[in-house]
N, CA, C, O and CB atoms as a CASP TS submission, in Angstrom:
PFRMAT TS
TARGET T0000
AUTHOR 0000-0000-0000
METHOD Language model
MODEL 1
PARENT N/A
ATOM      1  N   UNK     1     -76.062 -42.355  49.425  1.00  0.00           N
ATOM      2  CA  UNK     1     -76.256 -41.955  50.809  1.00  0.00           C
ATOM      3  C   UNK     1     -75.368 -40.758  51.089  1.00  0.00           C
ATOM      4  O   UNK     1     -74.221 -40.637  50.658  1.00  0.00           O
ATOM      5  CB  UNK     1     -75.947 -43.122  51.786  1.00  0.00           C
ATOM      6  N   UNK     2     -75.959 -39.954  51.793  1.00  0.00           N
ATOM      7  CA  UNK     2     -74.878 -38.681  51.988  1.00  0.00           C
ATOM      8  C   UNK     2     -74.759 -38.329  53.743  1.00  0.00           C
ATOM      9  O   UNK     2     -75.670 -38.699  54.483  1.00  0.00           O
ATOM     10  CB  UNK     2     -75.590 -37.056  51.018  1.00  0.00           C
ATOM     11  N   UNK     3     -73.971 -37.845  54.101  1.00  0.00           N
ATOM     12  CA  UNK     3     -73.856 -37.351  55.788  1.00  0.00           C
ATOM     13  C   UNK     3     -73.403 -35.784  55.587  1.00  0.00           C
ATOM     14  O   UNK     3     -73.284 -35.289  54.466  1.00  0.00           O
ATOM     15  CB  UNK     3     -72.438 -38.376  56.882  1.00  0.00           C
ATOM     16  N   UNK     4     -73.264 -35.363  56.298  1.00  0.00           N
ATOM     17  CA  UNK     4     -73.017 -33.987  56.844  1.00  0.00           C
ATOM     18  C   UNK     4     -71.462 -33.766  56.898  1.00  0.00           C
ATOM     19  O   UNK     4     -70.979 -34.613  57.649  1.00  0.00           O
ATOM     20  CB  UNK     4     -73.691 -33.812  58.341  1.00  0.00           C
ATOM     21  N   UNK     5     -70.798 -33.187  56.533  1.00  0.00           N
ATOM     22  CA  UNK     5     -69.457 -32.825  56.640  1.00  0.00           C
ATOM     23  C   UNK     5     -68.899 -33.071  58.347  1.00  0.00           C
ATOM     24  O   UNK     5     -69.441 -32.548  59.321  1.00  0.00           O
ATOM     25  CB  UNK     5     -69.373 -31.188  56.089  1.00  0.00           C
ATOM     26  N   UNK     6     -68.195 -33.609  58.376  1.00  0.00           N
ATOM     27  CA  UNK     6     -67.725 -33.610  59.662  1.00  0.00           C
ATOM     28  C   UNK     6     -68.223 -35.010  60.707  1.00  0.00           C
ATOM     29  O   UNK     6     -67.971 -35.238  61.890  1.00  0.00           O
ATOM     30  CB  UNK     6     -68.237 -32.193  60.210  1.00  0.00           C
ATOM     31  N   UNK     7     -68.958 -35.723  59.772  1.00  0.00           N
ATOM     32  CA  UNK     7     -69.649 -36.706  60.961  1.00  0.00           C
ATOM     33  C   UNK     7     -68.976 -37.776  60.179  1.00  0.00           C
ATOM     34  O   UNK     7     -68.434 -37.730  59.075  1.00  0.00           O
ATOM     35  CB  UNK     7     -71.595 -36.838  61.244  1.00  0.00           C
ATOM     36  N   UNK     8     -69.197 -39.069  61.296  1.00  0.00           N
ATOM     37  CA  UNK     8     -68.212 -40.217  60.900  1.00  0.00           C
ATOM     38  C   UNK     8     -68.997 -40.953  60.034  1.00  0.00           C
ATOM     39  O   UNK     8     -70.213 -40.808  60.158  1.00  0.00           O
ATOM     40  CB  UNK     8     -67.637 -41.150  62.090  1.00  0.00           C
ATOM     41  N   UNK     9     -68.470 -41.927  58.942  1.00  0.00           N
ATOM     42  CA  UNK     9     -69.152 -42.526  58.392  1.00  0.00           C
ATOM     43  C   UNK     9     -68.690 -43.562  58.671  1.00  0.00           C
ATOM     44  O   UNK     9     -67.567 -43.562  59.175  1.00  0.00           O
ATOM     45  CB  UNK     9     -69.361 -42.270  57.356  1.00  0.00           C
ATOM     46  N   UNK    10     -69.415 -44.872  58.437  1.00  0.00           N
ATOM     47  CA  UNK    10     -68.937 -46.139  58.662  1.00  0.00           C
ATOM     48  C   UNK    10     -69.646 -46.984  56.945  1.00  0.00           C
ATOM     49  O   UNK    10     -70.503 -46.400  56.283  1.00  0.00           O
ATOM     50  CB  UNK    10     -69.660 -46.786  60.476  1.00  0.00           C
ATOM     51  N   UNK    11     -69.155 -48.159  56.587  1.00  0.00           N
ATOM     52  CA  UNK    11     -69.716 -48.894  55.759  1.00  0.00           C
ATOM     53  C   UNK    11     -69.062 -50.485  55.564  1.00  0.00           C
ATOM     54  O   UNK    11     -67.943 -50.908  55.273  1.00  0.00           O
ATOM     55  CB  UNK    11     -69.706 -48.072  54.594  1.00  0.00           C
ATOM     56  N   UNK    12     -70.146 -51.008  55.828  1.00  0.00           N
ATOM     57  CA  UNK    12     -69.925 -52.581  55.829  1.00  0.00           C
ATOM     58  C   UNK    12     -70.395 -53.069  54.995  1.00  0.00           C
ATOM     59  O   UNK    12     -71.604 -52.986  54.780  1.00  0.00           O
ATOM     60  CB  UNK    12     -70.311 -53.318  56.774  1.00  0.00           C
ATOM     61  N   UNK    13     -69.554 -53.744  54.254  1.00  0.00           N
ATOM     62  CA  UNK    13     -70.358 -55.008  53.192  1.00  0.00           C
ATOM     63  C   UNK    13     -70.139 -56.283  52.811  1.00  0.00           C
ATOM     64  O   UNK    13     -68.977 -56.687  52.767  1.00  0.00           O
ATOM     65  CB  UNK    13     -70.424 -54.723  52.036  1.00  0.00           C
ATOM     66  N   UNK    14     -70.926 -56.906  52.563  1.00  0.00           N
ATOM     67  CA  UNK    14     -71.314 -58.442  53.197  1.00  0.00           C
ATOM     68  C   UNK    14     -71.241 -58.981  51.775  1.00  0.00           C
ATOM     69  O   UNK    14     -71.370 -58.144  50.882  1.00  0.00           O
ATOM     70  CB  UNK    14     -73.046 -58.728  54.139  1.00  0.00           C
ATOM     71  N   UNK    15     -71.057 -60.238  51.433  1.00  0.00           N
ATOM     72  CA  UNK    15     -71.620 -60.871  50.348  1.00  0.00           C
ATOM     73  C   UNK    15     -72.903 -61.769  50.741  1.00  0.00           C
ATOM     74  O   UNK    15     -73.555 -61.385  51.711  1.00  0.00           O
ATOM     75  CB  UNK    15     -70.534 -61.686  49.698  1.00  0.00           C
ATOM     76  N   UNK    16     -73.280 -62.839  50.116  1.00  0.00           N
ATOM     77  CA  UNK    16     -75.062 -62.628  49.995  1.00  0.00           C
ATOM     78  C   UNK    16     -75.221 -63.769  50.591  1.00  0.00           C
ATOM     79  O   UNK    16     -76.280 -64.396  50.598  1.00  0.00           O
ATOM     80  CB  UNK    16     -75.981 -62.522  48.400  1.00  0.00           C
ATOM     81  N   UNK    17     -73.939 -64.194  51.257  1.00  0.00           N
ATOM     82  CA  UNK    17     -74.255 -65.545  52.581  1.00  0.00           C
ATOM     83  C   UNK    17     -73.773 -64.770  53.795  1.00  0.00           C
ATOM     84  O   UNK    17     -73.682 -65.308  54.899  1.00  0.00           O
ATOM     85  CB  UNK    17     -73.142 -67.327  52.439  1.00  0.00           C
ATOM     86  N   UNK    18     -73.464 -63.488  53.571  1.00  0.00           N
ATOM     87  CA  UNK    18     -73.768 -62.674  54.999  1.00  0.00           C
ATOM     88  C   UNK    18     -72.129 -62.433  55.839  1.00  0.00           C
ATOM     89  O   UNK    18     -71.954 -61.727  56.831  1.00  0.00           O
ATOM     90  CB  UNK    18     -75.025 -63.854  56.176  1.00  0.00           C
ATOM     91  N   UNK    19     -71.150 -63.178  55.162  1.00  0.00           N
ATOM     92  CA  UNK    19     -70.119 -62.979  55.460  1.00  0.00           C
ATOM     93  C   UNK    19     -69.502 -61.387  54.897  1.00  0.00           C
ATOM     94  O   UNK    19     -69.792 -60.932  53.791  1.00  0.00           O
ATOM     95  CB  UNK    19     -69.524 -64.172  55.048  1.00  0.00           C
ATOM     96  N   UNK    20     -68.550 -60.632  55.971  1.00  0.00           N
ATOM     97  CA  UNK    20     -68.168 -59.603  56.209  1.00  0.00           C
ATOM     98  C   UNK    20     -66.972 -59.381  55.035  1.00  0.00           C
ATOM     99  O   UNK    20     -65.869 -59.824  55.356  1.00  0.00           O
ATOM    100  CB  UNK    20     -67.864 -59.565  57.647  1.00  0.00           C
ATOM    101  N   UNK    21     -67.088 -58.662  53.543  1.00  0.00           N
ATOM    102  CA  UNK    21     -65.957 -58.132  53.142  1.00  0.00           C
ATOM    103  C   UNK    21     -65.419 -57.428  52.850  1.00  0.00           C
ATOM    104  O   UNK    21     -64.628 -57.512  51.911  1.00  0.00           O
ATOM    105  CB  UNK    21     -65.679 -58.279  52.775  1.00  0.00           C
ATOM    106  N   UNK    22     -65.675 -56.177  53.708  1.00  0.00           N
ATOM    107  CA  UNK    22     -64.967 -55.230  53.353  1.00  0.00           C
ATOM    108  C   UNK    22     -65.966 -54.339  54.992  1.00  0.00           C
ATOM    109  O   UNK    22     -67.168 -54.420  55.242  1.00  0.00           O
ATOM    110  CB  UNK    22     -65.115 -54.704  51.347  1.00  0.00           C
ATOM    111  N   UNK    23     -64.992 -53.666  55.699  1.00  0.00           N
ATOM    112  CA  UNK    23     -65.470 -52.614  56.521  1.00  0.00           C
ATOM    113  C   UNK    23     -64.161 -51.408  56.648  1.00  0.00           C
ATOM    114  O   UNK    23     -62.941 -51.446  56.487  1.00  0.00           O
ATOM    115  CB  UNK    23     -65.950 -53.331  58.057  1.00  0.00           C
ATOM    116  N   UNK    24     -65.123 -50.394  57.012  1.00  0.00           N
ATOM    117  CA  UNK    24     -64.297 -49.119  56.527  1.00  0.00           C
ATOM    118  C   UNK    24     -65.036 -48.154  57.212  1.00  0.00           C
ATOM    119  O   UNK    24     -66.265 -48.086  57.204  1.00  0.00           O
ATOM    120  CB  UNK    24     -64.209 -48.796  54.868  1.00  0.00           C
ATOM    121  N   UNK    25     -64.257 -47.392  57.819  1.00  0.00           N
ATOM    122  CA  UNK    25     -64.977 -45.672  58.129  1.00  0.00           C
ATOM    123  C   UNK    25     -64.303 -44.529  57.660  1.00  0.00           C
ATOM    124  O   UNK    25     -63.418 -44.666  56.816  1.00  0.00           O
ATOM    125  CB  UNK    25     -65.074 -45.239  59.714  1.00  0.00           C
ATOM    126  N   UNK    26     -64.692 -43.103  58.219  1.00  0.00           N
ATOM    127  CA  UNK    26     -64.144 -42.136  57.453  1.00  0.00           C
ATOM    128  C   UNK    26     -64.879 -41.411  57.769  1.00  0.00           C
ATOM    129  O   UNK    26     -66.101 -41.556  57.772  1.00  0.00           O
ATOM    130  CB  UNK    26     -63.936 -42.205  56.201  1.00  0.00           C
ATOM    131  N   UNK    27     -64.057 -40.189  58.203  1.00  0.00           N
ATOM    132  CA  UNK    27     -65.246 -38.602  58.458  1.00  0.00           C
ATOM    133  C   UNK    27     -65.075 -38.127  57.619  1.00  0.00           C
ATOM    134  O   UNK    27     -63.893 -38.009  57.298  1.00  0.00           O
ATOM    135  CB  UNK    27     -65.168 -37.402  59.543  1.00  0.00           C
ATOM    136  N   UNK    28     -65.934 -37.657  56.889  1.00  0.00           N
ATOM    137  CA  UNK    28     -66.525 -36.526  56.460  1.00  0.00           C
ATOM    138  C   UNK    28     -68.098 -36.798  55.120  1.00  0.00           C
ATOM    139  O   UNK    28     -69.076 -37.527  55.287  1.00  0.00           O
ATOM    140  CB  UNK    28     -65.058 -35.668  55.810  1.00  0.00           C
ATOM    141  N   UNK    29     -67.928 -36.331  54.483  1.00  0.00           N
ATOM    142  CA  UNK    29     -69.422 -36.632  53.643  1.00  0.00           C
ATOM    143  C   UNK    29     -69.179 -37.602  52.631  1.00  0.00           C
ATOM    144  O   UNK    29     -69.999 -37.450  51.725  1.00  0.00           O
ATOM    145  CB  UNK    29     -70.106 -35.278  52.826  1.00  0.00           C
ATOM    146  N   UNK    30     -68.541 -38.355  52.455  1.00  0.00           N
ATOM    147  CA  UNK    30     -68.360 -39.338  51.241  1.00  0.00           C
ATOM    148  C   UNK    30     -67.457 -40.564  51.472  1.00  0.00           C
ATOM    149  O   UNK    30     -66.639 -40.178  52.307  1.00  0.00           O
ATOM    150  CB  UNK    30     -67.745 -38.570  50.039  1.00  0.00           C
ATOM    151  N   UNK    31     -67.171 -41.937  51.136  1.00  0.00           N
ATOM    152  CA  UNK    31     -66.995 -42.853  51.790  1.00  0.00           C
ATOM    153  C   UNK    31     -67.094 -43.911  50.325  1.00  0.00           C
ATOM    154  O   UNK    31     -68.025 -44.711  50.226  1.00  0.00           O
ATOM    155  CB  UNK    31     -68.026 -42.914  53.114  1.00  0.00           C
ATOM    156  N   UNK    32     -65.851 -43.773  49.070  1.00  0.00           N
ATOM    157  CA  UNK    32     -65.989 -45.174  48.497  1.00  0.00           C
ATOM    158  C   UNK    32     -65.778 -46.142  48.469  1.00  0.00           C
ATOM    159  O   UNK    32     -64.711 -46.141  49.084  1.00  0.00           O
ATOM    160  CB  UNK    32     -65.882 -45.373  47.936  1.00  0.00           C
ATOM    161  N   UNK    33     -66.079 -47.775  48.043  1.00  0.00           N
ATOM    162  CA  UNK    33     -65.945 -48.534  47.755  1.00  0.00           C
ATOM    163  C   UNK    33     -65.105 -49.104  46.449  1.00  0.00           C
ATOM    164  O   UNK    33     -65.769 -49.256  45.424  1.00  0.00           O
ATOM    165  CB  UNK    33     -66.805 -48.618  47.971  1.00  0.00           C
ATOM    166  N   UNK    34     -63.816 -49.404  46.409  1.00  0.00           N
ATOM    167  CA  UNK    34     -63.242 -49.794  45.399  1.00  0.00           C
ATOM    168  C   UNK    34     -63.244 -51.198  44.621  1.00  0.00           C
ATOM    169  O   UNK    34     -62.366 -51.642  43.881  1.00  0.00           O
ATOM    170  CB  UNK    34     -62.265 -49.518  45.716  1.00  0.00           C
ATOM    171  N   UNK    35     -64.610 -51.845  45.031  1.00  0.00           N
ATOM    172  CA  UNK    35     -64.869 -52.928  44.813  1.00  0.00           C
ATOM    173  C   UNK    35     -64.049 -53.869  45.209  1.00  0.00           C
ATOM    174  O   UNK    35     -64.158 -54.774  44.382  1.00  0.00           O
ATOM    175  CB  UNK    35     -65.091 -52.991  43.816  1.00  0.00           C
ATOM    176  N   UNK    36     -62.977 -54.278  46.342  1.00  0.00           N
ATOM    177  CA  UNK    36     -62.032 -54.560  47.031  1.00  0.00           C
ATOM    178  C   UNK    36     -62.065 -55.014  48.237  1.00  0.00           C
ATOM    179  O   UNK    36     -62.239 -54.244  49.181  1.00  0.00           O
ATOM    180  CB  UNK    36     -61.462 -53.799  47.025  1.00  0.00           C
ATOM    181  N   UNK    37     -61.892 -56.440  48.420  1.00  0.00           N
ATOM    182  CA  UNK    37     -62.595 -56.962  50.171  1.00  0.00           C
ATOM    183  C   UNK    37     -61.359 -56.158  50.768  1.00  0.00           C
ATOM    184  O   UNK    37     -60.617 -55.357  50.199  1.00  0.00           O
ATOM    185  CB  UNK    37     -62.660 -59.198  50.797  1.00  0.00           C
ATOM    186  N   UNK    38     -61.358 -56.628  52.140  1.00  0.00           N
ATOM    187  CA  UNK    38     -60.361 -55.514  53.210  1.00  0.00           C
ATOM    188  C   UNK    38     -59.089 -56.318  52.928  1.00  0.00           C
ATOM    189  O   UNK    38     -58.070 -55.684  53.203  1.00  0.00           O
ATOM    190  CB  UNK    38     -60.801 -55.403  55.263  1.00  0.00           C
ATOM    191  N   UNK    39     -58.840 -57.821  52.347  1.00  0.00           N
ATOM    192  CA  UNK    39     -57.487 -58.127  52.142  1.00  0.00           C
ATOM    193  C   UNK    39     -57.020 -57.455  50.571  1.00  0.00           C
ATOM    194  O   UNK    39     -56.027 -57.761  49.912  1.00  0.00           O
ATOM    195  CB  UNK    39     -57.332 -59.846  52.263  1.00  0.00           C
ATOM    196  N   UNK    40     -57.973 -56.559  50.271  1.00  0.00           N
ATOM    197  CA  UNK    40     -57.086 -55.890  48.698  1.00  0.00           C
ATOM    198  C   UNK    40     -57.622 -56.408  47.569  1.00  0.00           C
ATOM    199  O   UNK    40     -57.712 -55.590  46.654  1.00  0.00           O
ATOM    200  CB  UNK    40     -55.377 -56.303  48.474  1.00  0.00           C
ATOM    201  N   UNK    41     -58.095 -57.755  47.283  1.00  0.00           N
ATOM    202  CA  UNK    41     -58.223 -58.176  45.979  1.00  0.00           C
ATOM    203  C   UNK    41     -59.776 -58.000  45.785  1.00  0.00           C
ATOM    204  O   UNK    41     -60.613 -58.074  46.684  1.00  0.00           O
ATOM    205  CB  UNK    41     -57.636 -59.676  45.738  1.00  0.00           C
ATOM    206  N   UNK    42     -59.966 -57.802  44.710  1.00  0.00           N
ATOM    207  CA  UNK    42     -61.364 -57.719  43.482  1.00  0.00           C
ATOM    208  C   UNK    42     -62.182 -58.273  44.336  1.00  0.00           C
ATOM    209  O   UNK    42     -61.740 -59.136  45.095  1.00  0.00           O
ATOM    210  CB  UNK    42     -61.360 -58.654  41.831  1.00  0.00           C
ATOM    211  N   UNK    43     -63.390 -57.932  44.380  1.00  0.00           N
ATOM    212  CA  UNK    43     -64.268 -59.279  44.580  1.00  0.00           C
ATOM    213  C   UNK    43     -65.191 -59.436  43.559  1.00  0.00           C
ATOM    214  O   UNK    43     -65.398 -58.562  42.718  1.00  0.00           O
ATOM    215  CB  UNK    43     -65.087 -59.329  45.890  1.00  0.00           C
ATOM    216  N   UNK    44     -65.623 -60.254  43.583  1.00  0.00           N
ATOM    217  CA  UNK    44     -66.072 -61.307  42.549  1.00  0.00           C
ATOM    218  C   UNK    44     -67.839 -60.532  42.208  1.00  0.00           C
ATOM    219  O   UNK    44     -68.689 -59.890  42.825  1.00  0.00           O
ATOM    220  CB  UNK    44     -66.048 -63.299  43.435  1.00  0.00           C
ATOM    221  N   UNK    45     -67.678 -60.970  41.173  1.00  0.00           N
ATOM    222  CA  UNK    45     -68.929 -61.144  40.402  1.00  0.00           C
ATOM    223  C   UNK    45     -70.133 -61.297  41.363  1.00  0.00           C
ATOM    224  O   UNK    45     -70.123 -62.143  42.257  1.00  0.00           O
ATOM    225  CB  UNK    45     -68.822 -62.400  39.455  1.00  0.00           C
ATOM    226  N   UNK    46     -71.353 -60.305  41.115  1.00  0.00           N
ATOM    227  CA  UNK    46     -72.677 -61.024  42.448  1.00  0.00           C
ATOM    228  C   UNK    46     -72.830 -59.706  42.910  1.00  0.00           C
ATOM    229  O   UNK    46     -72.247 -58.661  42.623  1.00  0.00           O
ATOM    230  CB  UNK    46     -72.129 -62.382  44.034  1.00  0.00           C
ATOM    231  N   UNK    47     -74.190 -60.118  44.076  1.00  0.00           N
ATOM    232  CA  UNK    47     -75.136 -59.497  44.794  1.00  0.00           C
ATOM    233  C   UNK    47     -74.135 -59.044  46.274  1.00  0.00           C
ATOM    234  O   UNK    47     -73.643 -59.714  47.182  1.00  0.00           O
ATOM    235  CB  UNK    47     -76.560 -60.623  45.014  1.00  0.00           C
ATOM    236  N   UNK    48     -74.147 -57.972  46.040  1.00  0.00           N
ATOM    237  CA  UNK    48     -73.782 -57.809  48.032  1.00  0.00           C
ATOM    238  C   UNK    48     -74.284 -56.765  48.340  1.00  0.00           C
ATOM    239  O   UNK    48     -74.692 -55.924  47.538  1.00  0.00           O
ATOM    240  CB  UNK    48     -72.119 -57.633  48.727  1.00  0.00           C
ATOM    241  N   UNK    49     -74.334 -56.649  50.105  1.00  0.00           N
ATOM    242  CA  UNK    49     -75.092 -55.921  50.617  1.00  0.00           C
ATOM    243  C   UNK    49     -73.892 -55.087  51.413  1.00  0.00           C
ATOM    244  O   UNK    49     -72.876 -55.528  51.950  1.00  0.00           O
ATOM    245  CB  UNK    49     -76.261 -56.667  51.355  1.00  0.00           C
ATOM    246  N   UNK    50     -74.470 -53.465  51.271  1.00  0.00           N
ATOM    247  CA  UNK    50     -74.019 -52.746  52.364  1.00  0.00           C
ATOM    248  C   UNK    50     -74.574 -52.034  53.348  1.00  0.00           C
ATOM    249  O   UNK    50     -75.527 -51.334  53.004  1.00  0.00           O
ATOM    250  CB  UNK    50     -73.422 -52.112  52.034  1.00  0.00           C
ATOM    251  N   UNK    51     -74.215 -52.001  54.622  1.00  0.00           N
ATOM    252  CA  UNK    51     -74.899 -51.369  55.571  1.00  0.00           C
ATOM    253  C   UNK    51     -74.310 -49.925  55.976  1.00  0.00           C
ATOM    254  O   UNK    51     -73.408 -49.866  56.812  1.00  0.00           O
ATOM    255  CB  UNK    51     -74.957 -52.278  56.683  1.00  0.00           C
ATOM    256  N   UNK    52     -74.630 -49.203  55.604  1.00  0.00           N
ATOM    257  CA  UNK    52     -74.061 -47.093  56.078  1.00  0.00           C
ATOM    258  C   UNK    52     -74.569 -47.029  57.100  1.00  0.00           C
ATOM    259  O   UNK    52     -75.711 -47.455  57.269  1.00  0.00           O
ATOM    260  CB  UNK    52     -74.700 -45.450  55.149  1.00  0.00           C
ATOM    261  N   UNK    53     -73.635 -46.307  58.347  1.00  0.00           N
ATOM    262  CA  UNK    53     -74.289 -46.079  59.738  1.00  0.00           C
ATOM    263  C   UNK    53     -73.327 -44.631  59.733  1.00  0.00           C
ATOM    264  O   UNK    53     -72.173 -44.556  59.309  1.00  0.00           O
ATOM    265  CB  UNK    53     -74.005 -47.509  61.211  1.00  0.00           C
ATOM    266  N   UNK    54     -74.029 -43.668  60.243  1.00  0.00           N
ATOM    267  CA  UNK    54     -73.560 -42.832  60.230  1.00  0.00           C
ATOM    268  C   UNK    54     -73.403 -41.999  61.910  1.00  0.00           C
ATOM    269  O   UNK    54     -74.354 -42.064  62.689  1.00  0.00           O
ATOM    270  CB  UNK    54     -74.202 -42.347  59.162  1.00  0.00           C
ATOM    271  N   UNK    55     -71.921 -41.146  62.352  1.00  0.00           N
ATOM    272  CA  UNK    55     -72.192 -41.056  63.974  1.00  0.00           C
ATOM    273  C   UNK    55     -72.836 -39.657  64.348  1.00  0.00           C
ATOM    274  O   UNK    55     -72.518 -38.596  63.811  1.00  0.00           O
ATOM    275  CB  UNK    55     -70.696 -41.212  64.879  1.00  0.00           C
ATOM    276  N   UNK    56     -73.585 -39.774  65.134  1.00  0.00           N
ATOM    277  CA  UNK    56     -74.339 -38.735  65.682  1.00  0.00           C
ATOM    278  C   UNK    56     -73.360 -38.195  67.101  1.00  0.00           C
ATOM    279  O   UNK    56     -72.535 -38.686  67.872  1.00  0.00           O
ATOM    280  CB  UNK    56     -75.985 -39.374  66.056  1.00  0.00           C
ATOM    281  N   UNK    57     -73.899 -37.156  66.920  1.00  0.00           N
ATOM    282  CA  UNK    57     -73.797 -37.300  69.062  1.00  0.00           C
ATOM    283  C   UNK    57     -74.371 -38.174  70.163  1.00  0.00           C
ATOM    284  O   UNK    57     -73.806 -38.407  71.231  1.00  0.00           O
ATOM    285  CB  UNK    57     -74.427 -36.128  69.783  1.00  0.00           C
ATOM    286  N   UNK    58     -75.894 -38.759  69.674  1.00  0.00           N
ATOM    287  CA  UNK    58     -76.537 -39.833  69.982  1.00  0.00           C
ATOM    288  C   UNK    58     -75.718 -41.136  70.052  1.00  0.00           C
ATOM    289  O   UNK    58     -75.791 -41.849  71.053  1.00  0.00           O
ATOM    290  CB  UNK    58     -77.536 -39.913  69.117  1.00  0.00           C
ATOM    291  N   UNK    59     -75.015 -41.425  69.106  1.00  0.00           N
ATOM    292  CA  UNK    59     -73.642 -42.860  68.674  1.00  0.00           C
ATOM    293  C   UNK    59     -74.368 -43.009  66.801  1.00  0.00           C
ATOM    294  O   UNK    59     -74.746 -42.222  65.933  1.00  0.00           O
ATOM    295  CB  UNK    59     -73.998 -45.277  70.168  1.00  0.00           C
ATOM    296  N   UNK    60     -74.250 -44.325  66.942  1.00  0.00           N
ATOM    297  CA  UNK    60     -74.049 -44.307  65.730  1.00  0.00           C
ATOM    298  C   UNK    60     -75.700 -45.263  65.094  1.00  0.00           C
ATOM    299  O   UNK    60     -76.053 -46.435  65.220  1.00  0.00           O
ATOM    300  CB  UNK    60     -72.362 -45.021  65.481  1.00  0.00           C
ATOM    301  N   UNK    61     -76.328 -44.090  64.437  1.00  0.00           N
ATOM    302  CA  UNK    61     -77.592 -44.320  63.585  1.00  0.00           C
ATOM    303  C   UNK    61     -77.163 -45.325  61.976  1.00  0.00           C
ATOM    304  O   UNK    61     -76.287 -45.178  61.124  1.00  0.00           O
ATOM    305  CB  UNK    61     -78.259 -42.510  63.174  1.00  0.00           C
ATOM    306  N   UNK    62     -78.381 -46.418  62.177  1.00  0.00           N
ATOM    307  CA  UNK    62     -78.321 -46.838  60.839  1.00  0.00           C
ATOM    308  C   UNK    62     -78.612 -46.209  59.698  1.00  0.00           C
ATOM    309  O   UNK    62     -79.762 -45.773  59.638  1.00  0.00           O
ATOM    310  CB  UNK    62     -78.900 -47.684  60.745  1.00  0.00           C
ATOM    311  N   UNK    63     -77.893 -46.022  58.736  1.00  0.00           N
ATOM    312  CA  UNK    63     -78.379 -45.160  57.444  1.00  0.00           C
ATOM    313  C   UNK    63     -78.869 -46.075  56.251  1.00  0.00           C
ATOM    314  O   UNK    63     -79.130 -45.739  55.096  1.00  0.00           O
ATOM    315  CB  UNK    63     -77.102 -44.207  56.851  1.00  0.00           C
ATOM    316  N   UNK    64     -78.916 -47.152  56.763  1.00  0.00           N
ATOM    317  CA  UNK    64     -79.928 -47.923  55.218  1.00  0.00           C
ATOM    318  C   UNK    64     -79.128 -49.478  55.158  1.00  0.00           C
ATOM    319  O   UNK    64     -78.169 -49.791  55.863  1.00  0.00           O
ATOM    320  CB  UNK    64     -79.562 -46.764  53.097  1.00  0.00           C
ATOM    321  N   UNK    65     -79.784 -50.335  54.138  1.00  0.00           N
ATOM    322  CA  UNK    65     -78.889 -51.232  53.938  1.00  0.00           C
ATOM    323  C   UNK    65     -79.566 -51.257  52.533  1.00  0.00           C
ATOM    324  O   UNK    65     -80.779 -51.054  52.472  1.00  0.00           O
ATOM    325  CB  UNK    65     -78.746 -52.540  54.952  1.00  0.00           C
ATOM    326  N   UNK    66     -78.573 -51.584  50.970  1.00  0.00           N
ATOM    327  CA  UNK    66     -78.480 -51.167  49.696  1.00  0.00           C
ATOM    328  C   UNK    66     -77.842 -52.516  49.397  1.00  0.00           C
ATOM    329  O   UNK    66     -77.316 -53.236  50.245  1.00  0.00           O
ATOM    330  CB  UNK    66     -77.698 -49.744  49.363  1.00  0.00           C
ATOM    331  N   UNK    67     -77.917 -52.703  48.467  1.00  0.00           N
ATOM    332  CA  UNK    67     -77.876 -54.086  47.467  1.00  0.00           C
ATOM    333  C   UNK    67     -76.940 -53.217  46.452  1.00  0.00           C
ATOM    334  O   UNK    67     -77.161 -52.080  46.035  1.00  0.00           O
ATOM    335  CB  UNK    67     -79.684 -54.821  46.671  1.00  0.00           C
ATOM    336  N   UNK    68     -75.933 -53.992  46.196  1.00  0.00           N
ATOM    337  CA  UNK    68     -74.871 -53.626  45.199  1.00  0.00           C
ATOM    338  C   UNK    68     -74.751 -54.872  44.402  1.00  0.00           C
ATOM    339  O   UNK    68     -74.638 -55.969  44.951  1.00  0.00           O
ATOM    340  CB  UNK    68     -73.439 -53.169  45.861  1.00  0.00           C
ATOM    341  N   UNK    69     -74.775 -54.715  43.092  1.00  0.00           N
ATOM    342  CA  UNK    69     -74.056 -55.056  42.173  1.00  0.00           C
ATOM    343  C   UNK    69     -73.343 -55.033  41.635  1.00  0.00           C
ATOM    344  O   UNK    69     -72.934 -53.966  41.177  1.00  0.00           O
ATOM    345  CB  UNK    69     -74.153 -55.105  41.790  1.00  0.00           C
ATOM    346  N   UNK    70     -72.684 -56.378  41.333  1.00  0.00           N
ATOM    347  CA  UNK    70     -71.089 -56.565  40.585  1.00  0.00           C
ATOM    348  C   UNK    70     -70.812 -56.721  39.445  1.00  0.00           C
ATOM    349  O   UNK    70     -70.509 -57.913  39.498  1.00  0.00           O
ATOM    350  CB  UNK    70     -70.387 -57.524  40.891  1.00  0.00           C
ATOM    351  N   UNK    71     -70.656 -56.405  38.291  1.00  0.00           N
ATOM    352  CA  UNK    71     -70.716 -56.907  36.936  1.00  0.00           C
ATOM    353  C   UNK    71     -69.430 -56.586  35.927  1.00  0.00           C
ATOM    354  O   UNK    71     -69.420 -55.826  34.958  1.00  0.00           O
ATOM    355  CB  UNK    71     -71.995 -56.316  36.346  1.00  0.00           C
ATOM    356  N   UNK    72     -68.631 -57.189  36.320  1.00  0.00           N
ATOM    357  CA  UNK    72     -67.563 -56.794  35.551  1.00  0.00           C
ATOM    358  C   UNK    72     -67.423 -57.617  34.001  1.00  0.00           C
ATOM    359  O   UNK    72     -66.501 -57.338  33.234  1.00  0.00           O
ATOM    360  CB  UNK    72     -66.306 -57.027  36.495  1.00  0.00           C
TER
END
């Protein structure tokens, strides 16, 4: 997913019973994931989902929701 230099990014991701682990924003065009819930540690093996919303002047547009895989 890509944004425009200068616009906010946001990204949430869920594991695959829908619980919240990891949320994060950040302006500008790029926004990673260190495979790392928001308390720091690894997360585990599996399916999770992320949701990219990106901010407009409008507020803030959904940019997709993507299925990530874990496979360490």
């Amino acid at each position: 997913f890509a944004a425009s230099a200068g616009e906010a990014l946001k990204v949430q991701v869920f594991n695959i019973g829908g619980g919240l682990v990891y949320d994060a924003s950040a302006v500008g065009s790029e926004l990673a994931w260190a495979m790392r819930a928001s308390t720091g540690e690894l997360v585990a093996n599996g399916v999770y989902l992320a949701r990219v919303s990106v901010k407009t002047a409008a507020g803030w547009v959904n940019g997709g929701l993507f299925r990530i895989l874990v496979l360490r």
